[in-house]
C-alpha positions as CSV (number, residue, x, y, z in Angstrom):
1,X,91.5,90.0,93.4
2,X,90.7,86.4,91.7
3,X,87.2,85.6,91.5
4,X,87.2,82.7,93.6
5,X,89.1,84.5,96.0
6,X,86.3,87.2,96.5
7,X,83.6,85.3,96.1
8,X,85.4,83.0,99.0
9,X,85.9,86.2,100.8
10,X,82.8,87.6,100.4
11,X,80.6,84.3,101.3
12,X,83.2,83.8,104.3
13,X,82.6,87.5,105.9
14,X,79.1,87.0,105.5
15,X,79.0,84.2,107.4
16,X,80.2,86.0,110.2
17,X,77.8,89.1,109.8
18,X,75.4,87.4,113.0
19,X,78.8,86.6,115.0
20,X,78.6,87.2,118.7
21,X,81.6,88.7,120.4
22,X,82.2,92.1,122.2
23,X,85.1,93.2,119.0
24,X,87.1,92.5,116.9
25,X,90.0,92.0,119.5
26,X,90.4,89.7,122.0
27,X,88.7,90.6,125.6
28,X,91.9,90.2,127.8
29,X,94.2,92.2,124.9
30,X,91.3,94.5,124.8
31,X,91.0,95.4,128.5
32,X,95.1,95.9,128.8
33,X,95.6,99.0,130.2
34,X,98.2,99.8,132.2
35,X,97.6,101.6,135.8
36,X,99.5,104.8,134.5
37,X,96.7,104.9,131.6
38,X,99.0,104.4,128.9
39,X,97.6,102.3,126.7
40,X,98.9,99.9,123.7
41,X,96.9,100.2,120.3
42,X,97.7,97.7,117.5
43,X,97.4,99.0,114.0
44,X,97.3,96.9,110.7
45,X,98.7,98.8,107.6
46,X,99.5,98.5,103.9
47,X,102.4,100.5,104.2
48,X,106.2,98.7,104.6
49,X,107.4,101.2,106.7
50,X,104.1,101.4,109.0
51,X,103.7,105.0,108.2
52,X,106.7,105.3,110.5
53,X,107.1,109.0,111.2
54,X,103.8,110.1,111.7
55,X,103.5,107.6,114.7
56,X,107.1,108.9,115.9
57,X,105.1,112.3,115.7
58,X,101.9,111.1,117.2
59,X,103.7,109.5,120.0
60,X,105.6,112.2,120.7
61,X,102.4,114.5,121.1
62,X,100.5,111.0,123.1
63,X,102.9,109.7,125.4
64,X,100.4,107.5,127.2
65,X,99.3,105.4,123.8
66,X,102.0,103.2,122.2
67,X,101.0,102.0,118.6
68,X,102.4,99.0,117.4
69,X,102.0,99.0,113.7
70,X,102.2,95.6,111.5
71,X,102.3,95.6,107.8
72,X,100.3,93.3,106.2
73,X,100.8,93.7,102.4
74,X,98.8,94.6,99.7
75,X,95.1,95.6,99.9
76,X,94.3,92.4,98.8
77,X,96.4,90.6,101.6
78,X,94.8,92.9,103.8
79,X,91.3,92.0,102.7
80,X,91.9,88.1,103.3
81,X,94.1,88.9,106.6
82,X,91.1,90.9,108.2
83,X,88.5,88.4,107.2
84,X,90.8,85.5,108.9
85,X,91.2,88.0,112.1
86,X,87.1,87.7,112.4
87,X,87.3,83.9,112.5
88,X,89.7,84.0,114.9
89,X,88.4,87.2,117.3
90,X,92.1,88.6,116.7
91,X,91.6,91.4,114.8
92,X,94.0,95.0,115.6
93,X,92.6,98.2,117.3
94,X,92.7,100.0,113.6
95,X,93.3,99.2,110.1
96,X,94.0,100.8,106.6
97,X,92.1,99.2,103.8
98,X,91.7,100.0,100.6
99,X,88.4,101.4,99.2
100,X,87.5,99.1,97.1
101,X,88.4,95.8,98.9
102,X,85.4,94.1,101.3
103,X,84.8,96.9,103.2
104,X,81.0,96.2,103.1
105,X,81.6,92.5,104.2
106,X,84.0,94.1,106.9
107,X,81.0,96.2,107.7
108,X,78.1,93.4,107.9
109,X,80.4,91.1,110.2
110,X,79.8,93.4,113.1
111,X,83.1,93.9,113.9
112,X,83.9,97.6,111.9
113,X,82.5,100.4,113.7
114,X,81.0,103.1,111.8
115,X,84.2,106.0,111.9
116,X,81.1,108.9,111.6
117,X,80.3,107.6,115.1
118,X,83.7,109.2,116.4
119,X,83.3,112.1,114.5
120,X,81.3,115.7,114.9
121,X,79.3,117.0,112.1
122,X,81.9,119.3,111.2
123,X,84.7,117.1,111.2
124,X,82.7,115.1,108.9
125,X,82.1,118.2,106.5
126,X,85.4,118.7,106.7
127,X,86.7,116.1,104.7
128,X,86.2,116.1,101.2
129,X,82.7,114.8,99.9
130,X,83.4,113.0,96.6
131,X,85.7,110.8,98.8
132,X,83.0,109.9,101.8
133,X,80.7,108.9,99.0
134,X,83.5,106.2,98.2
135,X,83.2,104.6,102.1
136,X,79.7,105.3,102.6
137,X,77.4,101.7,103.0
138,X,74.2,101.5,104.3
139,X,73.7,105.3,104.3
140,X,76.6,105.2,107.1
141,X,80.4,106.5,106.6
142,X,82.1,103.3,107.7
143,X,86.1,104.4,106.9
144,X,87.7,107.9,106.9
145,X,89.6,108.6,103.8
146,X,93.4,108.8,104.5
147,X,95.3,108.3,101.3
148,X,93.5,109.4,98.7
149,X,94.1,109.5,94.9
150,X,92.2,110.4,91.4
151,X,93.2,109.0,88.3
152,X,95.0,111.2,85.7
153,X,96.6,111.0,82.0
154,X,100.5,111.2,82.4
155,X,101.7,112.1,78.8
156,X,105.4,112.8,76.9
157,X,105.7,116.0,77.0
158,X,108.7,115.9,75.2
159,X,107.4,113.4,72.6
160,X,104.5,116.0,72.3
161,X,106.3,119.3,72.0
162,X,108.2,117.9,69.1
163,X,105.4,117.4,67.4
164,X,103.7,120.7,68.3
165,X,100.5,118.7,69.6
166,X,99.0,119.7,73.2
167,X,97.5,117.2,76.0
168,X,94.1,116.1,74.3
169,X,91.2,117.1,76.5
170,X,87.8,114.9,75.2
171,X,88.2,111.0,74.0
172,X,88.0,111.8,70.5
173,X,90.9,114.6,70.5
174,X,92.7,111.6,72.4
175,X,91.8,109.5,69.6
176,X,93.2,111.7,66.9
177,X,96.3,112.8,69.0
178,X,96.4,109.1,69.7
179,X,97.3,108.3,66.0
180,X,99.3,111.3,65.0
181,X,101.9,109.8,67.9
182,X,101.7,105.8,67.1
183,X,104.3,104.1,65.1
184,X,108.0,102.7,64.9
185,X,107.6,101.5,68.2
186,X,105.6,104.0,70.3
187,X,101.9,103.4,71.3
188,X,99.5,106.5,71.6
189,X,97.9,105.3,74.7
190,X,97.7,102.5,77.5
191,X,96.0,101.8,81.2
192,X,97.9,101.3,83.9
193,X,97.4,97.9,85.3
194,X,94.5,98.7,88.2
195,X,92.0,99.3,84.4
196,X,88.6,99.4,86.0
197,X,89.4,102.2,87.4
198,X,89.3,104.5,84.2
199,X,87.1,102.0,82.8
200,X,84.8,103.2,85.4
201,X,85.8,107.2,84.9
202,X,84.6,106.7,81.0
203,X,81.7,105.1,82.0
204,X,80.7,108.3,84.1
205,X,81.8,110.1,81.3
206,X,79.4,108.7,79.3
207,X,76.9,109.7,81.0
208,X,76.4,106.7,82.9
209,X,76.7,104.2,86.2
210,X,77.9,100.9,87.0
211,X,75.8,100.8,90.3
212,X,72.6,102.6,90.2
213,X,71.7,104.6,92.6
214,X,69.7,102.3,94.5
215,X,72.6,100.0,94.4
216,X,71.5,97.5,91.6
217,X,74.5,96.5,89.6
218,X,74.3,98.2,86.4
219,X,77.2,96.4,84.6
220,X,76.1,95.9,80.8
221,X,74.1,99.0,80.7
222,X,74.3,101.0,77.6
223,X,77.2,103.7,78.5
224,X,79.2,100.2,79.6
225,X,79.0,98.7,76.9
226,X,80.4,101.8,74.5
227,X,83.0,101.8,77.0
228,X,84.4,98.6,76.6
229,X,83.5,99.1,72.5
230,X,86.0,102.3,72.8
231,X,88.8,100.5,74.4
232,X,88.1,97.7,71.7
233,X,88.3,100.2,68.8
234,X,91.3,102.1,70.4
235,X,93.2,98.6,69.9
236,X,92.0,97.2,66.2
237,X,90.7,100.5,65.1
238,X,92.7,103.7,65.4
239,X,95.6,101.3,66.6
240,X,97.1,103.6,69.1
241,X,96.6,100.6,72.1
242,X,98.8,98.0,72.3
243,X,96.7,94.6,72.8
244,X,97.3,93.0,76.5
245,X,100.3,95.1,77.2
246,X,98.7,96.6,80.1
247,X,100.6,95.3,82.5
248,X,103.8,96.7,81.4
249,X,102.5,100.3,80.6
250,X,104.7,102.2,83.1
251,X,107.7,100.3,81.8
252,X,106.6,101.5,78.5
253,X,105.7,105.1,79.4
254,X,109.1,105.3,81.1
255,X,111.2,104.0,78.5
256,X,110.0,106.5,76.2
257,X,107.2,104.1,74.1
258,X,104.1,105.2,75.0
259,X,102.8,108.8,75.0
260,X,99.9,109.0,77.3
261,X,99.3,106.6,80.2
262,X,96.3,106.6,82.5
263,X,97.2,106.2,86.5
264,X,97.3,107.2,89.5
265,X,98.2,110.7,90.3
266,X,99.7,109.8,93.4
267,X,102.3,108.2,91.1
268,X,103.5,111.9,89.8
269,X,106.7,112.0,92.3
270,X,107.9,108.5,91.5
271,X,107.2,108.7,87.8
272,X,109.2,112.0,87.7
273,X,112.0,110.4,89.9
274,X,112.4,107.5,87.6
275,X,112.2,109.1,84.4
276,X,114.7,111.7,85.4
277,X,116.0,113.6,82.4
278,X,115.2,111.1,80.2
279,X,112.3,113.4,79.1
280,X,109.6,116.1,80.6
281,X,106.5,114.7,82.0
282,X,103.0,115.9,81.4
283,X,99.8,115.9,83.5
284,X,96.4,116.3,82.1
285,X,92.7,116.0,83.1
286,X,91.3,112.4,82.5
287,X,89.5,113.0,79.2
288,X,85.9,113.8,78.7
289,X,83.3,112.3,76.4
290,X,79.6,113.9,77.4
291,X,81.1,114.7,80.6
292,X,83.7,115.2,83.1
293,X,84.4,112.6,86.6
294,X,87.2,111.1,88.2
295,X,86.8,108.4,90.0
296,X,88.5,108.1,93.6
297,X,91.3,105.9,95.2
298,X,93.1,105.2,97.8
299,X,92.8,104.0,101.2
300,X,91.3,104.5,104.3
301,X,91.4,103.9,108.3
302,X,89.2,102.1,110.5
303,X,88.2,100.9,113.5
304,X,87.5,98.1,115.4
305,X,85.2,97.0,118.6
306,X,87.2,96.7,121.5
307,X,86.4,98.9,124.6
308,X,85.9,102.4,125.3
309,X,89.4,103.5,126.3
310,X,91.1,101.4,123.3
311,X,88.7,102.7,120.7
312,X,89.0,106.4,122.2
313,X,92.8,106.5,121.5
314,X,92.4,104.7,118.1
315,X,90.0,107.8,116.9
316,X,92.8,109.9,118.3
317,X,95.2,108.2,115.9
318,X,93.2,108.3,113.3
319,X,92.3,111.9,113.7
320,X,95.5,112.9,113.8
321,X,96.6,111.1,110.8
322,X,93.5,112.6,108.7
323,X,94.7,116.0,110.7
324,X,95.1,118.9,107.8
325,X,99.0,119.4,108.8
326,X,99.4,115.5,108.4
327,X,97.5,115.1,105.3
328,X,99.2,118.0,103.6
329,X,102.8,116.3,104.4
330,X,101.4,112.9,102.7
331,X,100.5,115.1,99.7
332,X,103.0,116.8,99.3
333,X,105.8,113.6,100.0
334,X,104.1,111.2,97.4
335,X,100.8,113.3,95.4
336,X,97.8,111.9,97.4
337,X,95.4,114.5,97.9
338,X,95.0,115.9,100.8
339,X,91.1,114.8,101.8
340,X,90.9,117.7,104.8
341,X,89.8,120.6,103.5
342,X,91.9,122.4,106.1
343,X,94.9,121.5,104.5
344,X,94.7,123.6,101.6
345,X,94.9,126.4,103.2
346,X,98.3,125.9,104.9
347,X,101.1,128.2,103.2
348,X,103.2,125.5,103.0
349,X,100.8,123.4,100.6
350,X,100.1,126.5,98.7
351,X,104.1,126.9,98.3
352,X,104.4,123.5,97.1
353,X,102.0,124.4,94.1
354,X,104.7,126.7,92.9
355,X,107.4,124.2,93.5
356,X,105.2,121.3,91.5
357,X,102.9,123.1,89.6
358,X,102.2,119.6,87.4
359,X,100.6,118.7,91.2
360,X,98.4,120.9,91.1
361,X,96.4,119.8,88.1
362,X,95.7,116.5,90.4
363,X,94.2,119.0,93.1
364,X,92.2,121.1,90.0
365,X,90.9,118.0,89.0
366,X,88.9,117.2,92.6
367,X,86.3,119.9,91.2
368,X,84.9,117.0,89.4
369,X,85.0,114.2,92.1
370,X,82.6,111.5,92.1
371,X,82.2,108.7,94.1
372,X,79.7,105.5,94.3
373,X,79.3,103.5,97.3
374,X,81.0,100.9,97.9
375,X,79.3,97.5,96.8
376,X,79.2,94.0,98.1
377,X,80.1,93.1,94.3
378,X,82.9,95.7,94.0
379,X,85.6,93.1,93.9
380,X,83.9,90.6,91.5
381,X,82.8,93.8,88.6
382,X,86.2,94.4,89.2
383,X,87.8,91.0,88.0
384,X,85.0,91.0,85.3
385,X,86.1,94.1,83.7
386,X,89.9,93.6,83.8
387,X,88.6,90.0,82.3
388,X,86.4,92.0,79.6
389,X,89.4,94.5,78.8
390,X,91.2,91.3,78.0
391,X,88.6,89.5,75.7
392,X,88.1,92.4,73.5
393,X,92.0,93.1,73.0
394,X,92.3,89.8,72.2
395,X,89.4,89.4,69.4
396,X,88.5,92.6,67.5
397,X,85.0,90.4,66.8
398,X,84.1,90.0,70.5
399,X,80.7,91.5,71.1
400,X,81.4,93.9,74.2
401,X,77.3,93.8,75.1
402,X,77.5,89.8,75.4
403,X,80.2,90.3,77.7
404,X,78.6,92.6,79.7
405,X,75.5,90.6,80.1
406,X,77.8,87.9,81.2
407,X,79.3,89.7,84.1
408,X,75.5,91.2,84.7
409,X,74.3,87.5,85.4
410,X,77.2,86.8,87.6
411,X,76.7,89.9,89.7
412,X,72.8,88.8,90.0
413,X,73.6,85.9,91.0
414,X,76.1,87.0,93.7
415,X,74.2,89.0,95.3
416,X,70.9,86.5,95.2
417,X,73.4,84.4,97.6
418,X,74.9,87.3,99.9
419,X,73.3,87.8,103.3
């Protein structure tokens, strides 16, 4: 997301946090329930084919609820689409959003309703913890994780085994490996284009935080600034980072010029689809520095005010959705992790670690889960790192800490003007 655009976002949901209004959809939608009972829920998604046969499945198994499901692009079209559904009191019955985009705007307009209000402790300890922390504002669980992801390093196994080198498992081994691969064309290493992400996982790695844990913005603190020094270095130094290529680093990782690429594991299925035989793909831990955390991803579902009967059969969707037999299918269809903890125990999800066993170093990987709360400042730190990635490829002279301080004094600032 632009700057502008979030700040515009943010100022525009704050606005709204004192808004009257019984929900976020209209009063005569709302109360439309037909004599029967059946009821109509409206559902806004980021997914083109509106998650299609998991509400075949649900509606199947609910007869009574139809669910009319509208795409809505992106996470960031969804952000600006939800905060214009405020305005206008049209807002659906239940939406997907993405984890890091305005959920605690969403929240203060009065319009979300905290999902841990649906929910029994033990359906709350049931999902997985490191991915609650990532929803959790105001010391209240506002969205259930659906889709959720961890980053991971994708490398050339191929490109590797000629070489007789293995996946490196600390920074500096990733360094070194880095070099040893570099050279007549190929790169040792590159982000995948969503960069704050494992900007944020080396930070942790570093020992540190980019939001304390009383919230303050933390963004030029010491383990930050190394950070953005290490991606500077890995660039003019070692050389094994291309400068500002980042957008087109799964182009490059598939066309066999780049040997280790940070991203999503939930990309593992369609990496390995369009590679094909072109070479063997390998999946690794994020690398370590003074420690080991990986950040989490995703999206997940929410609900809106309405009344009782609508907002009962949206938790039923939703819980069915997050359901361990629907989670597992997710996983197992495109890599997401499965966030119920039920789900791992289900033989066909333990079959399917034999059938992908690369998966499986995506699921190993949770033991090291960490989340931070979301922030009313997430989307601006984010736009200030991808812009601080940028300065210091560009210039091998640009001082990482004055950068940092920069993006400090604009979070201060924000949040000195949010409400």
């Amino acid at each position: 997301m632009k700057k502008k655009a979030a700040l515009a976002l943010a100022a525009g949901l704050a606005i709204l946090s004192g808004c009257g209004g019984q929900g976020g959809t209209s009063s005569q939608e709302a109360s439309q329930t037909a004599a029967n009972g059946a009821i109509t829920l409206k559902m806004w998604s980021t997914e083109k084919d509106g998650l299609k046969s998991y509400m075949d499945a649900f509606q199947v198994a609910n007869p009574n609820i139809k669910v009319e499901v509208e795409f809505m692009g992106d996470y960031d079209e969804m952000a600006k689409k939800v905060q214009a559904g405020i305005v206008s009191n049209s807002l659906p019955h239940l939406v997907q959003l993405g984890q890091r985009h305005a959920i605690p705007q969403i929240a203060d307009s009065g319009k979300l309703l905290p999902i841990e209000s649906f929910m029994s402790k033990g359906e709350i300890d049931n999902i997985l913890p490191g991915f609650w922390q990532r929803y959790t504002y105001k010391d209240k669980k506002w969205v259930i994780p659906f889709q959720s992801s961890t980053p991971v390093m994708y490398y050339n196994k191929t490109m590797f085994d000629k070489q007789g080198l293995k996946a490196p498992d600390t920074w500096d081994e990733l360094i070194e490996t880095g070099k040893k691969l570099s050279g007549n064309g190929i790169w040792g290493l590159n982000l995948n284009n969503d960069s704050p992400w494992y900007f944020q996982a080396m930070v942790w790695n570093r020992g540190g935080r980019m939001i304390k844990q009383d919230g303050a913005p933390n963004v030029n603190s010491k383990e930050v600034v190394e950070t953005l020094k290490s991606f500077q270095d890995a660039v003019h130094t070692s050389k094994i980072m291309p400068p500002n290529q980042i957008k087109t680093s799964g182009e490059d990782f598939m066309a066999g010029k780049l040997a280790m690429l940070f991203r999503s594991g939930s990309s593992l299925s369609a990496l390995k689809k369009q590679v094909g035989d072109k070479f063997e793909i390998g999946v690794a831990y994020l690398p370590k520095v003074k420690e080991r955390w990986v950040p989490t991803g995703g999206n997940g579902l929410g609900i809106f005010q309405s009344d009782k009967a609508h907002e009962e059969a949206a938790w039923k969707l939703v819980s069915f959705l997050t359901s361990a037999d629907i989670t597992a299918k997710n996983s197992m269809s495109t890599g997401y992790i499965p966030v119920n903890k039920t789900a791992y125990e289900l033989p066909d999800f333990k079959q399917h670690f034999t059938k992908a066993p690369d998966f499986k170093v995506t699921i190993d990987q949770t033991q090291y889960l960490r989340g931070e709360g979301i922030h009313p400042a997430d989307a601006l730190i984010w736009s200030g790192v991808v812009k601080a990635i940028e300065a210091v490829h560009n210039d091998p002279q640009a001082d990482p800490q004055k950068i940092m301080d920069s993006l400090q004094n604009e979070v201060n600032d924000y949040m000195k003007s949010y409400k």
